[in-house]
C-alpha positions as CSV (number, residue, x, y, z in Angstrom):
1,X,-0.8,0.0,-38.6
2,X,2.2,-1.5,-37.1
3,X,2.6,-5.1,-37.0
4,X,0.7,-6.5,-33.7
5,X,3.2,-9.6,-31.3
6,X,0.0,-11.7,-32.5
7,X,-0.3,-10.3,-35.9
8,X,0.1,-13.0,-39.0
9,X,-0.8,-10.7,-42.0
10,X,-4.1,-10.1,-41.9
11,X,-6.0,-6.9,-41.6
12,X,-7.7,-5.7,-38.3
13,X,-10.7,-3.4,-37.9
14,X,-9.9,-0.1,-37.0
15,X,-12.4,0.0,-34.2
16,X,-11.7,-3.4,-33.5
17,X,-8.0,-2.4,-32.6
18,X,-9.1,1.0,-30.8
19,X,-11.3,-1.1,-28.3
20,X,-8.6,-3.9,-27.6
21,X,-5.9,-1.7,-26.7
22,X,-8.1,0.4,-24.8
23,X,-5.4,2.6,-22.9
24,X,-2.5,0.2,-22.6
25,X,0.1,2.8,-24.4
26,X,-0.6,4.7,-21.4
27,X,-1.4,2.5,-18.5
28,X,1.6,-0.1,-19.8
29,X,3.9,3.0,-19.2
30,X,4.1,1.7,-15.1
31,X,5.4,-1.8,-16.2
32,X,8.4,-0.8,-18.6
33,X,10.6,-1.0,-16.7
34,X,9.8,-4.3,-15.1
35,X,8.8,-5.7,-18.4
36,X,12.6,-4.7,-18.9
37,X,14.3,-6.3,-16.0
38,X,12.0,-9.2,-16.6
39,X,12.9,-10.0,-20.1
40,X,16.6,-9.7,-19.0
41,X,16.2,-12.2,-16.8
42,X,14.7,-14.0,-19.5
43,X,17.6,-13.2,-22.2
44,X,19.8,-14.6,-19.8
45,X,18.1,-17.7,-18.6
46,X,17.6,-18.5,-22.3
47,X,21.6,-18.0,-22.7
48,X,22.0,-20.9,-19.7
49,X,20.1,-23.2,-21.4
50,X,21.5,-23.2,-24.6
51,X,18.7,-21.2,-26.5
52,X,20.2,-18.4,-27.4
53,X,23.9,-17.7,-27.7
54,X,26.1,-15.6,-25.1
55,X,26.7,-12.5,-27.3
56,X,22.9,-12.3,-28.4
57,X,22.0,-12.8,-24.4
58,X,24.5,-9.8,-24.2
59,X,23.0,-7.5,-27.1
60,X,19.7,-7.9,-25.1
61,X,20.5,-7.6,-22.0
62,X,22.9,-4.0,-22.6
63,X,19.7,-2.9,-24.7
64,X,17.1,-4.0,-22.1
65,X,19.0,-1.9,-19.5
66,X,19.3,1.2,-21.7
67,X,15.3,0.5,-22.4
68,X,15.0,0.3,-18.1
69,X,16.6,3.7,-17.5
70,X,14.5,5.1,-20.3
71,X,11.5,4.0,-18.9
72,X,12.3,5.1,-15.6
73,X,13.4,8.3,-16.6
74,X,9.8,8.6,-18.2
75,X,11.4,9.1,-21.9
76,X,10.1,5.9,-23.3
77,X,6.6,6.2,-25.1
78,X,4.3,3.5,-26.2
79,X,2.7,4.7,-29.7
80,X,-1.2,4.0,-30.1
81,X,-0.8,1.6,-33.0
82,X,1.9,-0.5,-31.1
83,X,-0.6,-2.1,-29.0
84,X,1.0,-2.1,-25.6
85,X,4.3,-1.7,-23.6
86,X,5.5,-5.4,-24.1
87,X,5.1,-4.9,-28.6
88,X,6.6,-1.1,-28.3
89,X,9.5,-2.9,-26.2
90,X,10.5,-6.1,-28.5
91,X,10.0,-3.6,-31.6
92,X,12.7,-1.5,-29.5
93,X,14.8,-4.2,-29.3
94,X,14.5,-5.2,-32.6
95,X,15.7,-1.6,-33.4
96,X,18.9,-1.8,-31.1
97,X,20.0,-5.1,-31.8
98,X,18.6,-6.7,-35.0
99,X,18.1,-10.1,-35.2
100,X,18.8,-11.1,-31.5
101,X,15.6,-8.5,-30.4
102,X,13.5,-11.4,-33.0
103,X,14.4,-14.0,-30.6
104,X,13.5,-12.4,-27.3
105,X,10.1,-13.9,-26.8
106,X,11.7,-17.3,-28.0
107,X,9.9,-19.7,-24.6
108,X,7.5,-17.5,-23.0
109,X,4.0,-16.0,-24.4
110,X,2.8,-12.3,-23.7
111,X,0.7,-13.7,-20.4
112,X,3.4,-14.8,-18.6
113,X,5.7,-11.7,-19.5
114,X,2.9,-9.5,-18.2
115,X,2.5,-11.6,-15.3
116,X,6.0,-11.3,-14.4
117,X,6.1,-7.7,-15.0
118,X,3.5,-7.2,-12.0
119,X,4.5,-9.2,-9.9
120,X,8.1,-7.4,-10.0
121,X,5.5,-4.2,-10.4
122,X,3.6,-5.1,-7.2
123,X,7.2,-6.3,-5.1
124,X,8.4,-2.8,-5.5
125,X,5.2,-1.1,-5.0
126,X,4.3,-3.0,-1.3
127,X,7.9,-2.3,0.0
128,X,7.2,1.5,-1.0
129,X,4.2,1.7,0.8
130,X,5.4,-0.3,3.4
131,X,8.5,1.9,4.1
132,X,5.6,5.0,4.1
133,X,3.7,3.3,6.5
134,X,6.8,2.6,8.6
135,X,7.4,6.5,8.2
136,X,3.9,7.6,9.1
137,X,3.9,5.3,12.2
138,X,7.0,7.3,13.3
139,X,5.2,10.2,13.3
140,X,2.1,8.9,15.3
141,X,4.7,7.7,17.8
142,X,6.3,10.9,17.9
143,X,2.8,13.0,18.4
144,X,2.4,10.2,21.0
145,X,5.8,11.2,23.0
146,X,5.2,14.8,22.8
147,X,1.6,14.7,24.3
148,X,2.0,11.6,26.0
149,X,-0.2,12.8,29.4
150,X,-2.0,16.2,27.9
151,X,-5.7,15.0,28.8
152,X,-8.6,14.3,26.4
153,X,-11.7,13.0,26.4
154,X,-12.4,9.7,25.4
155,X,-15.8,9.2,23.0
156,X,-17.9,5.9,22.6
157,X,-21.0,6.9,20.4
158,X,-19.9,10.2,20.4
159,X,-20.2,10.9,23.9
160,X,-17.8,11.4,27.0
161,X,-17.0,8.3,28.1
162,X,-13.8,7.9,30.4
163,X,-10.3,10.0,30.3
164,X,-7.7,9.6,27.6
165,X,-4.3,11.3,26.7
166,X,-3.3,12.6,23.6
167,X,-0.5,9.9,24.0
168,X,-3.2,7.5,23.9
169,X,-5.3,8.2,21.1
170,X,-1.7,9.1,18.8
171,X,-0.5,5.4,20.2
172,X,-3.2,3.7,19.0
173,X,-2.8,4.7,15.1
174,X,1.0,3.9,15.5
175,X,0.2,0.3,16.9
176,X,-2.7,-0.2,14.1
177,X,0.1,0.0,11.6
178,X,2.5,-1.8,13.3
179,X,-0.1,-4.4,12.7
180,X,-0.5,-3.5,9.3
181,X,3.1,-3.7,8.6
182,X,3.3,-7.6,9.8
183,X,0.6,-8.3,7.9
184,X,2.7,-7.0,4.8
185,X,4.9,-9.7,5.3
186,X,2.5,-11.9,4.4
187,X,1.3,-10.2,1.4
188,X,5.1,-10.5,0.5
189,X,5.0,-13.9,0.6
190,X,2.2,-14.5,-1.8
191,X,4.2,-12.2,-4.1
192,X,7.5,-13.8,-3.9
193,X,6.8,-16.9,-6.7
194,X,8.3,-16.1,-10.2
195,X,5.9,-17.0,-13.0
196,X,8.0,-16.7,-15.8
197,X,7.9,-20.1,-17.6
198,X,4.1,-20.5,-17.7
199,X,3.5,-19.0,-20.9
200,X,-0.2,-19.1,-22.1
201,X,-0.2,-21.3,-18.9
202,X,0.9,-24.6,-20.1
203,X,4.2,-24.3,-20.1
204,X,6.7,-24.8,-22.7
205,X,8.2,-27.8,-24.7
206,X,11.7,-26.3,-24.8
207,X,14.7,-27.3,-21.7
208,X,14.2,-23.5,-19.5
209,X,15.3,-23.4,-16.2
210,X,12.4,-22.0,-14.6
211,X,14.6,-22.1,-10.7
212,X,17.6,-20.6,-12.4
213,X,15.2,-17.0,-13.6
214,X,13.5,-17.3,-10.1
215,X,16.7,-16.9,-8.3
216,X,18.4,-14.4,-11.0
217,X,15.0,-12.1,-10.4
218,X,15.3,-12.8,-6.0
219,X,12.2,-14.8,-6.2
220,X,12.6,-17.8,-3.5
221,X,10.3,-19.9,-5.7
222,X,8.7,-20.8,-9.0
223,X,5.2,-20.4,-9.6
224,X,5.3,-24.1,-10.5
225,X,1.5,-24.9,-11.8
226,X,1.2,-22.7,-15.0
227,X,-2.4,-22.7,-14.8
228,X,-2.3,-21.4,-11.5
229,X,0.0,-18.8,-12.3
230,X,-2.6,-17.3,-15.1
231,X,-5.2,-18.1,-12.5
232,X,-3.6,-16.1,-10.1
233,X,-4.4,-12.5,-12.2
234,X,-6.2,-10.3,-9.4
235,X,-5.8,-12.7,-7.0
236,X,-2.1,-11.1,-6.5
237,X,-3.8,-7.5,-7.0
238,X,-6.4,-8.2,-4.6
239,X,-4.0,-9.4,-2.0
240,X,-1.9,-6.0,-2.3
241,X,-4.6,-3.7,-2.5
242,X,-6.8,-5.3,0.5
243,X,-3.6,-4.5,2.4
244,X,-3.6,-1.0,1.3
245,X,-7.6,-0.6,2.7
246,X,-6.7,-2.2,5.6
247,X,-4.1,0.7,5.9
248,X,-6.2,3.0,5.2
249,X,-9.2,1.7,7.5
250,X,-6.6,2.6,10.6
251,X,-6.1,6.2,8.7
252,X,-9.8,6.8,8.0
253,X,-10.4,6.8,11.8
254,X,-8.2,9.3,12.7
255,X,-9.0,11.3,9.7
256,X,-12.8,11.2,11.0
257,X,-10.9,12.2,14.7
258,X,-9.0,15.5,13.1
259,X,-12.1,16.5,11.5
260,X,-14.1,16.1,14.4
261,X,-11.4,17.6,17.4
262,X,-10.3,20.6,14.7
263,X,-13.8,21.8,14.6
264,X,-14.8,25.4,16.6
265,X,-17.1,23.4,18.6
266,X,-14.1,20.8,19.6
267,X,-11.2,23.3,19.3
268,X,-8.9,20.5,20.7
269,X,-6.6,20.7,17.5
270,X,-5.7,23.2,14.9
271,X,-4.5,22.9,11.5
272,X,-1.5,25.6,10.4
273,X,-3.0,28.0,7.5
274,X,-0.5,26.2,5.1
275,X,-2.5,22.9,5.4
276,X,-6.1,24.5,4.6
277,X,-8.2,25.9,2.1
278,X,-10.4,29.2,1.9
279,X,-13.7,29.9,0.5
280,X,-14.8,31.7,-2.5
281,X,-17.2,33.3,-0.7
282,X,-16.4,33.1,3.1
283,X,-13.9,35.6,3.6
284,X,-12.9,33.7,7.0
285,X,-12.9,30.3,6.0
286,X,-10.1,27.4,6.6
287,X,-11.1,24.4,5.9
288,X,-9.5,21.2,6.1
289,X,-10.0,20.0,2.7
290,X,-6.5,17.6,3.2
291,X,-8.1,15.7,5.8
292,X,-11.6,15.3,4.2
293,X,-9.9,14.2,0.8
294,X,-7.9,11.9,2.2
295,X,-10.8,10.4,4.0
296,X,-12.2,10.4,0.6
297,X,-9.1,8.3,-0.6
298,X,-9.5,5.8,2.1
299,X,-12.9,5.1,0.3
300,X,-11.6,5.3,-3.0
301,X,-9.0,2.4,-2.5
302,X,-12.0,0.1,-1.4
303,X,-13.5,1.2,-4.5
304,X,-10.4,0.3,-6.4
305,X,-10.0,-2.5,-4.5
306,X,-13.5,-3.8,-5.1
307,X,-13.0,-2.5,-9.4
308,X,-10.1,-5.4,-9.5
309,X,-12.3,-8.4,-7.6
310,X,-15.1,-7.6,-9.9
311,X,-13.3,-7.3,-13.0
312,X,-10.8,-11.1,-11.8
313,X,-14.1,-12.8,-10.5
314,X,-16.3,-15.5,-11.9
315,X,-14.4,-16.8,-14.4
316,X,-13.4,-19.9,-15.3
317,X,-9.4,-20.7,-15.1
318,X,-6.6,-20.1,-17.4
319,X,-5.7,-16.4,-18.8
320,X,-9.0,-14.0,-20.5
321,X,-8.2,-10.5,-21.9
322,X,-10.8,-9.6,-19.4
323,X,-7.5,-9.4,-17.1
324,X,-6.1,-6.3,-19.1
325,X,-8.9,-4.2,-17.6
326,X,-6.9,-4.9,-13.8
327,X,-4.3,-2.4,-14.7
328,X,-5.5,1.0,-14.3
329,X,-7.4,0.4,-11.4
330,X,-4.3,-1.4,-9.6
331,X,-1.7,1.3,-10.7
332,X,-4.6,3.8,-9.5
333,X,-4.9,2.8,-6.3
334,X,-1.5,2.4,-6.0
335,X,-0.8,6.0,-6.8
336,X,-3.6,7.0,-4.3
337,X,-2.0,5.0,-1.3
338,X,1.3,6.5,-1.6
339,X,0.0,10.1,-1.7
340,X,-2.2,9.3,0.8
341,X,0.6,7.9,3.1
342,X,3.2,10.6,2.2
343,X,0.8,13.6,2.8
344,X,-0.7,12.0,6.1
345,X,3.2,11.9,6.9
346,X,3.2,15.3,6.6
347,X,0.2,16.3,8.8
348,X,0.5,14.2,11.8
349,X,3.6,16.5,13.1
350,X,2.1,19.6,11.9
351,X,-1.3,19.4,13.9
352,X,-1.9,22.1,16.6
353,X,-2.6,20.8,20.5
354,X,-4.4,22.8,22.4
355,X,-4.7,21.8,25.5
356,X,-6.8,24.2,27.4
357,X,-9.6,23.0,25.4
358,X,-9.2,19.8,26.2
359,X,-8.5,19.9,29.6
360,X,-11.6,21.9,29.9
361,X,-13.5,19.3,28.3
362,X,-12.9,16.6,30.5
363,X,-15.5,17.2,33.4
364,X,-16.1,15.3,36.5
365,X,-18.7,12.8,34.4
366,X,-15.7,11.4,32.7
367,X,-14.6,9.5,36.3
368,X,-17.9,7.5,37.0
369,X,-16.2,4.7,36.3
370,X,-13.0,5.6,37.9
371,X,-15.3,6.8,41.3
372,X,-16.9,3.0,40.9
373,X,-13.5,1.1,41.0
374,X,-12.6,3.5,44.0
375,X,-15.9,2.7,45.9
376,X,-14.5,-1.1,44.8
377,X,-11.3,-0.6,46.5
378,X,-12.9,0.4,50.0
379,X,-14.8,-3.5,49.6
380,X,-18.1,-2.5,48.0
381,X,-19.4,-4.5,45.3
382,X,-18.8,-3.8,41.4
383,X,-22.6,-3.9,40.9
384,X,-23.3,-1.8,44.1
385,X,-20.8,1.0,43.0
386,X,-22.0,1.0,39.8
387,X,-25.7,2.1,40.9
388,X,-24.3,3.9,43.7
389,X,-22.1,6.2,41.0
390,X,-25.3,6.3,39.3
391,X,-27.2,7.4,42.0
392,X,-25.1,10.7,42.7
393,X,-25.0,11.8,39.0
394,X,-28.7,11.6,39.1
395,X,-28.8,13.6,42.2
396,X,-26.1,15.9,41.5
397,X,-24.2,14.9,44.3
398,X,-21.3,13.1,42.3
399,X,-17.6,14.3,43.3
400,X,-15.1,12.2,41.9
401,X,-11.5,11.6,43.3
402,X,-10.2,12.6,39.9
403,X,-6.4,11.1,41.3
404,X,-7.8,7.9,42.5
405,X,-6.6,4.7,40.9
406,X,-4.1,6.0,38.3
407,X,-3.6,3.5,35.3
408,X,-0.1,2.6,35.3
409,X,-0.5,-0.6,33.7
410,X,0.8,-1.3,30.3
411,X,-1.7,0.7,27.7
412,X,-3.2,2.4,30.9
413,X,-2.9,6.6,30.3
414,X,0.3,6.6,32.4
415,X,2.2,4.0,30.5
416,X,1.7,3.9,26.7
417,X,4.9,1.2,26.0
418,X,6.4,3.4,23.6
419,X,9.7,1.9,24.0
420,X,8.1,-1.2,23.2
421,X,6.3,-0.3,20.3
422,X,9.3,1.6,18.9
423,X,11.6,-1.0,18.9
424,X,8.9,-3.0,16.5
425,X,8.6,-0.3,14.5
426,X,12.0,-0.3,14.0
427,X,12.2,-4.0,13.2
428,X,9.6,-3.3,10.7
429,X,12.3,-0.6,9.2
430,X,14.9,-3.7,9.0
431,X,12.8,-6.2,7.5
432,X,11.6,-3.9,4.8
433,X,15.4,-2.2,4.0
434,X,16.6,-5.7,3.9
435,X,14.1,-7.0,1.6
436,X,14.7,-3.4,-0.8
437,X,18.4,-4.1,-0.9
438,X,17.9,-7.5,-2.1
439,X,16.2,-6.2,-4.9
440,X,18.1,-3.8,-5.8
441,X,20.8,-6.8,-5.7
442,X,18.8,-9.4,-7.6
443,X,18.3,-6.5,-10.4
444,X,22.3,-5.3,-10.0
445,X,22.8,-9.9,-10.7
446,X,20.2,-9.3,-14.2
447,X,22.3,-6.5,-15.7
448,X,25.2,-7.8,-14.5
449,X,26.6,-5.0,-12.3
C-alpha cells in the first residue's frame, strides 16, 4: 500500500483503509483541478514569504498547471491505495519535480487544502448554473413575447379562476429567476473568503501571507478565524445548494403546469415527438417522461440538499472526517442542476401552443370578477356586485362584457413589462460574465500567464 499524507510507518488494516477512503479516488476526481490551482497559489505565496525558493515555487507551479489540464481533460486518475485526490496529487508532484513536490504542503494541513479546493469548486460551479439560469430565463421571456396575449385560463385549486395569457404565465417563471439570480449574488458573497491559511484550523506558526493568496486566487478576503473556516464545511454547501432548490422550486411549478396543460384532457400544449417517450406496450403512447423526470430532479436536489445538512449538522466545531461524506452528494446535486437547467433550456422553446384549445377553454365564468368591477364602475358597491354576479351565475342569467375593463397596468394581461424585465435579465448576464472573467484572470495571475 502506498504511503498515506498522514502515514508515519505503521501498518493499516486493510478494511480499515477501504472504509476511510470510501470513494474519494472517484468523487476527489471533481476537485483536481482546483486542488491544482489552489496549491499554486500556495507554491507561490510560500515563494513571497521566503519559504520556499523562486525556482522551486517555479518547478511547482509549471507542474501544477500541467497536473490542472490533466485533470480537466479527465486523464488524471486517482489509484485506490492513494487515498484521495490531494495524496495522488503531491505524489505527482513529487514525480515531476523531486524534492520541491516534498515541500508543497510545507504551511497548510489537508483540511484547509480541501477547503480551498471547494470553495474554488463551488465559485465555478454557482457562476455555471447561474449563467444557465440566466439562459433558461431568456427562453421563458421569449415564450413570453411570442404568446404574449394568446388567452388561457387561469387556475386557483385547480379550477377556472380569472383570464390569463400565455405571456402571463411564461413571464412569471422568467421573473422567479430573475429573483433567483439576485439572490446568487449573495450566495457569491458567502463564497468569496479564501481559507487557505487555517490549516487543521488553528493556523500556522510560520510568517504566510494569508491577504497576499486571497488576492492571487480573486478572493476579496481571508477567511480570517481558522476555526470558523473548518466550521464552515456544509455550511458553504448548504448555502449553494439551497440556492439551487430554490431554482428549482420556480421550475417544479411549471413542470407540474406542462404536465397538466399537455394532457388530452387540457390539449393547451404539445410536446414535439423528439422530446417524448413510447410505451412497450401502448403502440400510441408519447409520454413526457423529460418533464416528469425533471420534476423528479427538482425533488432530488432537496434531497441532496437535505443529505449535506444532515451529514454537517450537530457537531461540535473544528474539522471531523464526518465532512468527507459532503462530497458526493454536493457534486451530485451539482451535476443534477445543471442538466436540469440545460435540458429545461431546451424545452421551453420547443413546446407546442395551441390556441384553439385554450381559447375554447376560457368561458364566460372566467369574467365574474371582471362583470363585478364593471357593475363597480357604473357606482354599485364591491360587495353588492359581488352577490349580484353571484346571483346571475346561479340563475343562468350571467353575460359578461368579456372587453370591459382591460388590464393595462403593469403585470395586468395587456402589459407584461418585458422590456423591463429584459433589461435585468441582461444585467444579471453582466454581473455573472464579469465575475467569470475575473476568474479566469485571477487563475491566468497563479500560473503566470
Amino acid at each position: 500500500m502506498a504511503e498515506t499524507l498522514w502515514g508515519k510507518g505503521q501498518p493499516l488494516d486493510a478494511a480499515i483503509h477501504a472504509f476511510t477512503v470510501g470513494d474519494d479516488p472517484v468523487v476527489d476526481l471533481s476537485l483536481v483541478a482546483h486542488d491544482a490551482l489552489g496549491s499554486a497559489a500556495h507554491a507561490r505565496m510560500l515563494a513571497h514569504v521566503g519559504l520556499l525558493t523562486p525556482e522551486a515555487a517555479r518547478s511547482l507551479v509549471t507542474a501544477l498547471h500541467a497536473l490542472h489540464d490533466e485533470a480537466r481533460a479527465g486523464r488524471f486518475v486517482i489509484r485506490p491505495e492513494q487515498e484521495d485526490g490531494h495524496t495522488a496529487l503531491e505524489a505527482a508532484l513529487v514525480e515531476r519535480t523531486g524534492e520541491a513536490g516534498k515541500r508543497i504542503h510545507l504551511a497548510r494541513s489537508r483540511n484547509d487544502q480541501v477547503l480551498l479546493a471547494l470553495r474554488l469548486y463551488l465559485r465555478e460551479e454557482l457562476l455555471a448554473l447561474g449563467a444557465r439560469t440566466a439562459e433558461l430565463a431568456g427562453t421563458f421571456l421569449d415564450f413570453a413575447e411570442a404568446h404574449a396575449a394568446l388567452p388561457l385560463p387561469g387556475y386557483t385549486h385547480l379550477r377556472r379562476a380569472m383570464p390569463s395569457t400565455f405571456g402571463l404565465w411564461g413571464v412569471a417563471f422568467a421573473e422567479g429567476l430573475l429573483e433567483e439570480l439576485e439572490a446568487l449574488k449573495g450566495v457569491w458573497g458567502r463564497l468569496d473568503r479564501c481559507p487557505l491559511g487555517a490549516a487543521a484550523g488553528f493556523g500556522v506558526p510560520l510568517p504566510i501571507d494569508r491577504e497576499y493568496v486571497a488576492r492571487l486566487l480573486g478572493f476579496t478576503r481571508v477567511q480570517r478565524s481558522p476555526i470558523d473556516a473548518q466550521d464552515s464545511r456544509g455550511r458553504h454547501e448548504t448555502a449553494l445548494l439551497t440556492w439551487a432548490c430554490s431554482v428549482a422550486g420556480t421550475l417544479e411549478k411549471w413542470l407540474w403546469d406542462v404536465q397538466l396543460y399537455s394532457m388530452d384532457e387540457f390539449g393547451f400544449l404539445a410536446l414535439p415527438d423528439a422530446f417524448t417517450t413510447g410505451s412497450s406496450i401502448m403502440p400510441q403512447k408519447k409520454n413526457p417522461d423529460v418533464v416528469e423526470l425533471a420534476r423528479g430532479r427538482c425533488r432530488e436536489l432537496r434531497g441532496l440538499m437535505h443529505q449535506v445538512e444532515a451529514v454537517a449538522g450537530g457537531l461540535p466545531s473544528s474539522y471531523h472526517r464526518d465532512f468527507q461524506l459532503l462530497k458526493r452528494p454536493t457534486f451530485q446535486a451539482v451535476d443534477s442542476a445543471k442538466a436540469l437547467l440545460e435540458v429545461l433550456a431546451r424545452l421551453v422553446p420547443a413546446l407546442k401552443v395551441n390556441a384553439d384549445k385554450a381559447r375554447a377553454a376560457c368561458d364566460d365564468t372566467l369574467y365574474a370578477a371582471h362583470h363585478a368591477y364593471a357593475l363597480v364602475a357604473k357606482g354599485l358597491p364591491f360587495r353588492d356586485a359581488y352577490r349580484e354576479v353571484g346571483r346571475q351565475l346561479n340563475d343562468g342569467t350571467f353575460q359578461p362584457d368579456r372587453g370591459a375593463l382591460t388590464a393595462t397596468h403593469l403585470g395586468g394581461a395587456g402589459n407584461l413589462g418585458l422590456s423591463a424585465v429584459r433589461e435585468e435579465l441582461s444585467a444579471a448576464r453582466d454581473w455573472l460574465t464579469h465575475a467569470h472573467a475575473q476568474q479566469l484572470q485571477s487563475a491566468g495571475r497563479v500560473w503566470g500567464v
